[in-house]
Structure formats: structure tokens, C-alpha cells
C-alpha positions as CSV (number, residue, x, y, z in Angstrom):
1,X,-14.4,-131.4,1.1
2,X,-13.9,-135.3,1.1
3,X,-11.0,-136.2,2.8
4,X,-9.3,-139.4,4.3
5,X,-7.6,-138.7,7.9
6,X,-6.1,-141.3,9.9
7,X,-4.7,-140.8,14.1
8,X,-0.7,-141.4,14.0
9,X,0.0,-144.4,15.7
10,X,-3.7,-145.9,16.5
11,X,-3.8,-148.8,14.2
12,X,-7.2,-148.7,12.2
13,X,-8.3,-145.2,12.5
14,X,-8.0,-144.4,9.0
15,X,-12.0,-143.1,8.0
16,X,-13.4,-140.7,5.1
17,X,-14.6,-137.9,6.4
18,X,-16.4,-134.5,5.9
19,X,-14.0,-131.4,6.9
20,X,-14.4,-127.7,5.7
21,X,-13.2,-126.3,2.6
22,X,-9.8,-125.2,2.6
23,X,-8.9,-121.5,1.7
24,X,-5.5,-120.5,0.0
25,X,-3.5,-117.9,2.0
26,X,-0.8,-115.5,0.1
27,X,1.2,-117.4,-1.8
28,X,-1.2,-120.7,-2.1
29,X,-3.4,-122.1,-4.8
30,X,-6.4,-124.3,-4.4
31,X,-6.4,-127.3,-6.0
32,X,-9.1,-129.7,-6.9
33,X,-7.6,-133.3,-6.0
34,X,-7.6,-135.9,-9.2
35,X,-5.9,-138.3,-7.7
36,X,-3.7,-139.7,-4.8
37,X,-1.3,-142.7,-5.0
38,X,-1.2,-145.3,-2.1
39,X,2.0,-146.9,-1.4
40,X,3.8,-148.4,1.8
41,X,4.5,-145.6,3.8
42,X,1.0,-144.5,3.6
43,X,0.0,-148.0,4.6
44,X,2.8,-148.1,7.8
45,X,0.6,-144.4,8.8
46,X,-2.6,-146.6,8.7
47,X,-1.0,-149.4,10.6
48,X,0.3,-146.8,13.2
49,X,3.6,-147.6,12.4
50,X,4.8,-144.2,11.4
51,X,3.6,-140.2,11.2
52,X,2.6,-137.7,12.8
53,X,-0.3,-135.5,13.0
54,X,-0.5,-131.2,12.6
55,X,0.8,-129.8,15.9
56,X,-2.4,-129.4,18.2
57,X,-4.4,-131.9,16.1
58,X,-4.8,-135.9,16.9
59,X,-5.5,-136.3,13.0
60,X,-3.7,-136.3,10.1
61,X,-5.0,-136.0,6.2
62,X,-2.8,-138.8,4.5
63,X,-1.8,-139.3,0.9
64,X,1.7,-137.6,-0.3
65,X,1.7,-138.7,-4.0
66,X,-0.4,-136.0,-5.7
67,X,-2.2,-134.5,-8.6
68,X,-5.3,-131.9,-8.5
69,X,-6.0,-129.7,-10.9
70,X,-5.8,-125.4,-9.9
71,X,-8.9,-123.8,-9.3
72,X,-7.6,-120.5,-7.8
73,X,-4.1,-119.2,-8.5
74,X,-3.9,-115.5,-7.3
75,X,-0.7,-113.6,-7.6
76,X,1.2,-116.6,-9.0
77,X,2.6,-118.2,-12.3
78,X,-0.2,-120.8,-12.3
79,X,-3.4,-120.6,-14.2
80,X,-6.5,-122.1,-13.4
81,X,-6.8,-125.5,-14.9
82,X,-3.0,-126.4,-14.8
83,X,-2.0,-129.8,-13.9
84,X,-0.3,-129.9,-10.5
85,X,1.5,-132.0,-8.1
86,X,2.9,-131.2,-4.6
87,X,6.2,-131.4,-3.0
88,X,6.0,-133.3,0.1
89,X,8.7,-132.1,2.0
90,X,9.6,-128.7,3.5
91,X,12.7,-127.9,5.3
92,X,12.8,-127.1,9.3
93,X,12.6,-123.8,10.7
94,X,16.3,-123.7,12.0
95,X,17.3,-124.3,9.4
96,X,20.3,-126.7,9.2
97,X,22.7,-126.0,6.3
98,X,21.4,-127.8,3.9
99,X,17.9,-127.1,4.1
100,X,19.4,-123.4,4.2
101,X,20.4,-124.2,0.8
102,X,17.4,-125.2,-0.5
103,X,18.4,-129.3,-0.1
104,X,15.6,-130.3,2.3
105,X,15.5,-133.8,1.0
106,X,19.2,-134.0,2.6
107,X,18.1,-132.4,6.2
108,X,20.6,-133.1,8.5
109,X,18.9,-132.5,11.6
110,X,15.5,-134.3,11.4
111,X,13.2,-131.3,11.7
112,X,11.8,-131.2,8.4
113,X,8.1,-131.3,7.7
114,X,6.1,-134.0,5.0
115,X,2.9,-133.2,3.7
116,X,0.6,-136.3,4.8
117,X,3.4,-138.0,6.6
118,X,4.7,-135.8,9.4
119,X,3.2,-133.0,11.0
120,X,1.2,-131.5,7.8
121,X,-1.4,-132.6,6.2
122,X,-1.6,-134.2,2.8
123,X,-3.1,-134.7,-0.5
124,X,-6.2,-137.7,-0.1
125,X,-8.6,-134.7,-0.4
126,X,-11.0,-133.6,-2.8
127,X,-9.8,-130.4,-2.4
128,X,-6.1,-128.8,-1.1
129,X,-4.2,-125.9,-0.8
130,X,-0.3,-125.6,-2.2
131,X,2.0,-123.2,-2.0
132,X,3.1,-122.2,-5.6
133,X,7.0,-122.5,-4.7
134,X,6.0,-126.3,-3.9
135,X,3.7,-126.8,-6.6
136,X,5.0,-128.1,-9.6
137,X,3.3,-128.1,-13.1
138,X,2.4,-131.0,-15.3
139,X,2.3,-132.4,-18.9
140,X,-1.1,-131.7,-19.5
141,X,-1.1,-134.7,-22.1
142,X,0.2,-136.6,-18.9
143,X,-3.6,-136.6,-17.2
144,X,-4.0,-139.0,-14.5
145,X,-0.7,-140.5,-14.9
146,X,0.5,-137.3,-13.5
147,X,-0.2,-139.1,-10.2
148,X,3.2,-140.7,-10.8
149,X,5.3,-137.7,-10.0
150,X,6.5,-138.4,-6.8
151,X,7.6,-141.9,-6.9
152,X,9.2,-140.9,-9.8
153,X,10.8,-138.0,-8.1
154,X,12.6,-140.1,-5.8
155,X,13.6,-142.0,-8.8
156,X,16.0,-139.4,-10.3
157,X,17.2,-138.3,-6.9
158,X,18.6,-142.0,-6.4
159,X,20.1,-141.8,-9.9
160,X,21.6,-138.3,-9.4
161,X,23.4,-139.7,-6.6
162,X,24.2,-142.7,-8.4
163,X,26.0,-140.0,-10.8
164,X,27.3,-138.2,-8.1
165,X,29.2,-140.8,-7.0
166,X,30.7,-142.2,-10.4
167,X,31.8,-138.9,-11.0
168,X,34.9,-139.4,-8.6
169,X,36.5,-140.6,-11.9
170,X,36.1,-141.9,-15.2
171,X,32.7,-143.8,-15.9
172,X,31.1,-145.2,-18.4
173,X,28.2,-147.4,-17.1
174,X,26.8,-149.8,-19.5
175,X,24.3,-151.9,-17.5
176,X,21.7,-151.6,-14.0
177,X,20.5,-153.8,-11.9
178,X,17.4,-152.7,-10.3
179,X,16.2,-155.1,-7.1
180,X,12.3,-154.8,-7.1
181,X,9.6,-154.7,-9.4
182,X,7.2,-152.4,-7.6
183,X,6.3,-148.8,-8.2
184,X,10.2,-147.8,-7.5
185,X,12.1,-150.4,-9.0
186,X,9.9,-150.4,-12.6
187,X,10.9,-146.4,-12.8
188,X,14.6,-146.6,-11.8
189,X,14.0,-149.0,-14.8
190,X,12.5,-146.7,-17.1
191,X,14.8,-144.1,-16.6
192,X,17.8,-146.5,-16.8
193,X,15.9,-147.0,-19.9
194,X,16.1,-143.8,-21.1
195,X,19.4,-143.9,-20.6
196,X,20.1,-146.4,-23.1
197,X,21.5,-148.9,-20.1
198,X,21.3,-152.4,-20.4
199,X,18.2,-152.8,-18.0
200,X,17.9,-155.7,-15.8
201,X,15.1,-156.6,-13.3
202,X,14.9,-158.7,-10.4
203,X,11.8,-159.6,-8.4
204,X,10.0,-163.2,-7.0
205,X,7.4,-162.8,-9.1
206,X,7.1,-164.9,-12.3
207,X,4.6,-164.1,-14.1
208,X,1.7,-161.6,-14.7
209,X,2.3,-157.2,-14.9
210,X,5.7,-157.2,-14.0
211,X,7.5,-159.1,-15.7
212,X,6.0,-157.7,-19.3
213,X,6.6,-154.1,-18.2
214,X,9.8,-155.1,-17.8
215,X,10.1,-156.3,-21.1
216,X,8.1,-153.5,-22.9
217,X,11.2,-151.6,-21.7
218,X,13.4,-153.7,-23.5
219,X,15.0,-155.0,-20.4
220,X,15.7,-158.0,-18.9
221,X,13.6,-160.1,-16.1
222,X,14.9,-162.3,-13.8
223,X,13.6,-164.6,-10.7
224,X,16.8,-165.9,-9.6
225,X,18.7,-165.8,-6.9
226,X,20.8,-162.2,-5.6
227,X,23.7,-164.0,-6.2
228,X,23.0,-165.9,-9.0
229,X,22.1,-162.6,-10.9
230,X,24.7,-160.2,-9.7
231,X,27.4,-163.1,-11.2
232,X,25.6,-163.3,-14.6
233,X,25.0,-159.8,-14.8
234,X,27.8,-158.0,-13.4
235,X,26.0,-154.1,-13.0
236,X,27.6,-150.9,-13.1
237,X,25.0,-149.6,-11.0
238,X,22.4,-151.4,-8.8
239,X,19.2,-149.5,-7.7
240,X,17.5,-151.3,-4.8
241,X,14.1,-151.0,-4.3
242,X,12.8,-154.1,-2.0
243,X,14.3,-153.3,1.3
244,X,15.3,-156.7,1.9
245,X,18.5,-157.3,3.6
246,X,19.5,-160.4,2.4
247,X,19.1,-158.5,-0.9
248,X,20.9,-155.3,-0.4
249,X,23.6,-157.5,1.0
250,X,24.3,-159.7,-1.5
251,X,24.0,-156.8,-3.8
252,X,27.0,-155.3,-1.6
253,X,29.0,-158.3,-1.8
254,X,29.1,-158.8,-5.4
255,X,29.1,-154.9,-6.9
256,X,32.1,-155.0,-8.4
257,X,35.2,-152.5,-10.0
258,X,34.0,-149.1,-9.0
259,X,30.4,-150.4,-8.9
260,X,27.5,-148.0,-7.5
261,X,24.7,-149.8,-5.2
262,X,22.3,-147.3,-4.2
263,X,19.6,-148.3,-1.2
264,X,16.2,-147.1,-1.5
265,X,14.4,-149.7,0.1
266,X,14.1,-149.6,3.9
267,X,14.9,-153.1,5.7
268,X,12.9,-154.5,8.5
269,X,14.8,-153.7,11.6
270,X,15.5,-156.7,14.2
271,X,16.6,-158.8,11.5
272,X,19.8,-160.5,11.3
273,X,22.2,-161.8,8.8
274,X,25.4,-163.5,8.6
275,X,28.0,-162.1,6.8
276,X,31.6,-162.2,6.1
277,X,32.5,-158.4,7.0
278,X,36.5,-158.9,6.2
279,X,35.2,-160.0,2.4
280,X,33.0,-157.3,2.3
281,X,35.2,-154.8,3.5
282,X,38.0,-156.1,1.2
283,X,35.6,-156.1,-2.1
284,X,34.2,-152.5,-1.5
285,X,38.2,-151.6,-0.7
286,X,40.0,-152.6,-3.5
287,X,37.4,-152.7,-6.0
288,X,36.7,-148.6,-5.3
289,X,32.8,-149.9,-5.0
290,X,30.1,-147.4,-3.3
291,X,26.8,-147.8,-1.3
292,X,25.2,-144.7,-0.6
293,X,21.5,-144.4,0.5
294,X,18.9,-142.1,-0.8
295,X,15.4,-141.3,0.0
296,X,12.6,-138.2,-0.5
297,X,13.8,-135.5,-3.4
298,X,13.2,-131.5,-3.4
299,X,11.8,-129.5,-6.1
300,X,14.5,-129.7,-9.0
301,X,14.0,-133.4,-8.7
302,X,10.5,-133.0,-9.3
303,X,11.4,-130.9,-12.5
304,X,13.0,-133.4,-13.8
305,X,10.6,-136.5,-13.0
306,X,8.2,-134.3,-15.0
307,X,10.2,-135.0,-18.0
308,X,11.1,-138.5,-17.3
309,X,7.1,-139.3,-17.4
310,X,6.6,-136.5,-20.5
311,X,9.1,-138.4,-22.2
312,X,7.6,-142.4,-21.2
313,X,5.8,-144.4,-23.4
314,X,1.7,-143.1,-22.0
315,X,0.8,-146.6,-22.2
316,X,3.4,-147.8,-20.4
317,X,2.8,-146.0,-17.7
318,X,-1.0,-146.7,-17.7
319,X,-0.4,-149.9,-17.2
320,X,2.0,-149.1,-14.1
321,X,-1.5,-148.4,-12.6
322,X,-2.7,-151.8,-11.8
323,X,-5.5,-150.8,-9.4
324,X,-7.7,-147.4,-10.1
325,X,-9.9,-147.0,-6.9
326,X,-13.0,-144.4,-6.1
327,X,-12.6,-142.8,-2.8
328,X,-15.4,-145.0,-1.0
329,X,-13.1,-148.1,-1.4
330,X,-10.0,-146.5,0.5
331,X,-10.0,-149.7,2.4
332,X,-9.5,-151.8,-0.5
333,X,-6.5,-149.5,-1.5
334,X,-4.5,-149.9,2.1
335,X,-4.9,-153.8,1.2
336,X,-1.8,-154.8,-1.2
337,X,-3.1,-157.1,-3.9
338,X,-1.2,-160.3,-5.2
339,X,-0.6,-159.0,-8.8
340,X,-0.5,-154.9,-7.3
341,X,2.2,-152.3,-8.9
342,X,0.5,-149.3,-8.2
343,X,-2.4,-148.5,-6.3
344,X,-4.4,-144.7,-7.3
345,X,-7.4,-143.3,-5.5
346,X,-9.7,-141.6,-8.1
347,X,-10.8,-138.3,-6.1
348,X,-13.4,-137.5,-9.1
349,X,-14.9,-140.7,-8.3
């Protein structure tokens, strides 16, 4: 098989390579990679920012946004020629409570594996093994958009939480504010979307893919300032997707009666802000307001991503794809273009 590998932590040793054919063990299917989505966590493991490799291996298979098609299902639910995707995380072998529980994306302790992140490998392979309890099946009228599973996965968890949290009392959101017009932010959109919300976007660029998806939604885009659009707007919820501080922050500062701002975006660390804390504190007091982080999703939230996307406008979501790359141009992919949303490595290229 084709496959790309990188060493965890050496800046620029990402390379395509030839390695053996993967077998399935009991319980496993073999899948025949279609695709693999790039995105910045997979460029941070190129940069030697983040990951680590197998235990008793320097290198690491990357890619953890999926979708192969089975060739071998033995002993499972899963036929051959079913659309898959693959969970990327698995819970640690202590296990703390909540992975005991079956809520790995929640691990409390740390010790949780992540298929082409940390400590297994992952999915930029022209051929893979799954376990069937991690697989999860697709639309097959989804095709290559099925490739949009994961991000979309983490998606719904941040919006699960979102109603978690309003469910302390009586709610009934009417608007969202999502912060961030990349591969994140455009799906917290859809499904706010789908939830007949009043969708509104926020993101520096002006012009080009963004801005129209945005609008084929029926939402709202704006350029302005954090401020300037929390005041105009004046969101139920906020979803943010950029990771930039000055951004989550104003969001904080403005959320409003019994408002929900959930972080998804990670911030640069070593960064600092100025801020008045005793306003802050005073706003999120007395106006009931929430911030709750969320990140990664487990299996149920894969379920229902595969419905968001069965349920999405195809075209839509085709066009989500900005960049569609054969495996021989992996380098291009780790490069973020001006006008990017999504980046995809074509394994059947």
C-alpha cells in the first residue's frame, strides 16, 4: 500500500511511502482508502508541533478524516462495498470513568489513543484496517463527500453541549453566531441551518467561497469587527471556530441573557490580552451566560453527523471541497491556500 508517514516532532519528514499490506485481525475490516481530508492538526504533525508515533515505531501514518470503501468484512454487519469512515479516537486502557462509559471523547485522564494523531496510525493510506465497533457506515449517495464525516462529527458534539447547557432551564434559541468560515465554522453553520436558526457568519475574508456558502445557507456574512457583530446580532449561541483570542474573548464579553459560547478553536498559547475580568465576571454572573469548551466526538456523534451530511444540500457540500488533490501532491495539500475551505487527498488518484 501507498501511504503517507511523517516522524512526530521532526519538522519536514512527512514522505509517501511503500509499506506492506495491512491484514484485518478478528473484529477488523479492510478498507480500501477513497479519500483523506487535510486540516490543521494534521499540518501541526508535519510541522512537528504535535503527535506521536505507534509505541516502538519512529513513524506515524497521518490523516484522521476518513473514508475507504470495505473490501473484507468477516464476521461483521458490514458488507463489502459499504461506504465507511473511521472513529479516530479510542479510550485508554485504565480506563477512567468516562471512557468506562463509552465517552472517550470526554477522557479525563489523557491516555486515550487517535488514529493518525497519537500513538496509532491513521487513514492517508491506500489501504487500512478498522475495527467494525469504530467503523461507521455511510450514505452511499454521499460518495466522496463522505470524507466530511469527521469534521462534521465534532460539529454536533459542540452543539450537543451547546444543548446541554441550555437545558439548565427554559430555551428557546432563535439565532447563532458562528466565528470562522473554515471547514468547522461553515458546518456548525449548516447544522444551525438545519435547525431553522437565524445563521450568522463571521470571518476576514470578503469575498470569494466563503462568503456565498454562507449565503447558499440562507445565512448571514459578516467582516466586521467581534464587537461590532456581537452588538448587532445579539446570539443565543456562539460556536467558535477560529481559535483566536481576541475573538473568543470578545465573544465572552458580549454573550448575553443566558447566552451559550462554545470554544472549538484552539488559541495560540503565549499570547496576551487585556481585559477587564470584573466586567466579564459580572456579565457571565448576572446574565446566567456559559462558556464551555468542546473538542473530538465518539461514535453516536458520528451517527448523527451521517445524517447531518445525508440530509445537506450535495452541492453544497461539494463545493465545501475547495482543493481535491492526488496523493503525489501531498505537499501541496500541507500548504493552506488563500481562497482554501477544505483540502481532500484523492487516494484513487
Amino acid at each position: 500500500m501507498e501511504a503517507l508517514t511523517v516522524v512526530p516532532g521532526l519538522r519536514g519528514s512527512l514522505r509517501r511511502e511503500t509499506l506492506p499490506d495491512p491484514a484485518p485481525g478478528p473484529g477488523e475490516l479492510l478498507v480500501e482508502g477513497i479519500a483523506v481530508g487535510v486540516c490543521g492538526t494534521d499540518r501541526e504533525i508535519a510541522e512537528g508541533r504535535h503527535g506521536s508515533a505507534p509505541k516502538g515505531r519512529d513513524r506515524l501514518v497521518i490523516g484522521h478524516e476518513s473514508l475507504g470503501r470495505v473490501v473484507e468484512a468477516s464476521g461483521s454487519a458490514f458488507r463489502p462495498g459499504d461506504l465507511v469512515a473511521g472513529v479516530v479516537r479510542r479510550p485508554d486502557p485504565v480506563p477512567c470513568g468516562a471512557c468506562a462509559h463509552g465517552w472517550f471523547d470526554m477522557c479525563r485522564n489523557g491516555l486515550y489513543s487517535e488514529r493518525g494523531i497519537k500513538q496509532l496510525d491513521g487513514f492517508a493510506a491506500t489501504l487500512w484496517t478498522l475495527e467494525a465497533d469504530y467503523a461507521v457506515r455511510l450514505d452511499a449517495g454521499l460518495s466522496h463527500l463522505g470524507v466530511l464525516l469527521e469534521p462534521t462529527s465534532v460539529v454536533v458534539k459542540a452543539w450537543e453541549q451547546v444543548d446541554r447547557v441550555q437545558a439548565r432551564s427554559w430555551s428557546d434559541p432563535r439565532s447563532v453566531l458562528v466565528t470562522g468560515a473554515g471547514p468547522v465554522g461553515l458546518l456548525a453553520a449548516l447544522i444551525g441551518a438545519q435547525r431553522g436558526l437565524d445563521v450568522h457568519v463571521l470571518d476576514r475574508v470578503t469575498e470569494g467561497a466563503k462568503p456565498d456558502l454562507v449565503r447558499k445557507l440562507g445565512g448571514q456574512y459578516h467582516s466586521s469587527s467581534i464587537d461590532d457583530a456581537m452588538e448587532r446580532i445579539r446570539p443565543d449561541v456562539v460556536i467558535e471556530a477560529t481559535g483566536a483570542a481576541a475573538v473568543a474573548m470578545g465573544a465572552m464579553a458580549a454573550i448575553g441573557p443566558y447566552g451559550v459560547l462554545c470554544l472549538t478553536g484552539l488559541s495560540p498559547v503565549g499570547r496576551t490580552l487585556e481585559i477587564d475580568a470584573g466586567q466579564l465576571n459580572r456579565t457571565m454572573v448576572l446574565d446566567n451566560a456559559a462558556v464551555i469548551g468542546s473538542v473530538n466526538a465518539n461514535r453516536d456523534h458520528y451517527l448523527q453527523a451521517s445524517a447531518v451530511l445525508a440530509a445537506a444540500d450535495r452541492d453544497w457540500l461539494d463545493r465545501l471541497i475547495t482543493r481535491r488533490l492526488p496523493l503525489a501532491d501531498f505537499r501541496s495539500a500541507f500548504e493552506p491556500g488563500t481562497d482554501d475551505v477544505k483540502t481532500v487527498l484523492d487516494l484513487e488518484r
